[in-house]
Steps between C-alpha positions, in 0.01 A plus 500: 500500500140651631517292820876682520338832412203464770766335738301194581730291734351184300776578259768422696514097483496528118725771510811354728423177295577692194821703645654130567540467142875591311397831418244781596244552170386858443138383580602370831710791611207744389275322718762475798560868486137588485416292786745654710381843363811599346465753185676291265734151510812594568742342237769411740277260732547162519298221583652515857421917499119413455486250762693692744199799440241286528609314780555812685170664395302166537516292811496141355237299595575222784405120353218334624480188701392364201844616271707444823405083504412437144238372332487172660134385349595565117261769513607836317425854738210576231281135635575640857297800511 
C-alpha cells in the first residue's frame, strides 16, 4: 500500500501479478487505486477495470533482449547484473 500511496511504478509487477488472481482483495484494490491517484477504490472495479487504468496511465515496459530469448545459461536476471 505505501509504494501505491507514493505511486512508485515498482508496484506494478506485483500488482498485475496479484489482479490475475479470482478475485480483487481490499488490500490490493487500495493500493491500485492509490497508485493511480484515485480518492478511494471504487467498489464496482474489476480486476480488468484496474488494469485497463494502469495500462493507460503507465506505458508498460518493453522486454529486454534478455526476457525476449530466455535465459539460455540457467542464470536468473539477479546473477546478470
Amino acid at each position: 500500500m505505501g509504494l501505491g500511496k507514493r505511486q512508485d511504478q515498482r508496484l506494478l509487477p506485483t500488482l498485475r501479478k496479484m489482479l490475475d488472481g479470482p478475485e480483487v482483495k481490499v488490500r490490493v484494490a487500495e493500493a491500485a487505486a492509490a497508485l493511480l491517484g484515485l480518492e478511494c477504490d471504487p467498489p464496482e472495479w474489476t480486476a480488468s477495470d484496474y488494469e485497463a487504468a494502469m495500462n493507460s496511465k503507465f506505458q508498460a515496459p518493453a522486454k529486454t533482449d534478455f526476457e525476449v530469448r530466455g535465459n539460455r545459461d540457467g542464470m536468473t536476471s539477479a546473477q546478470t547484473r
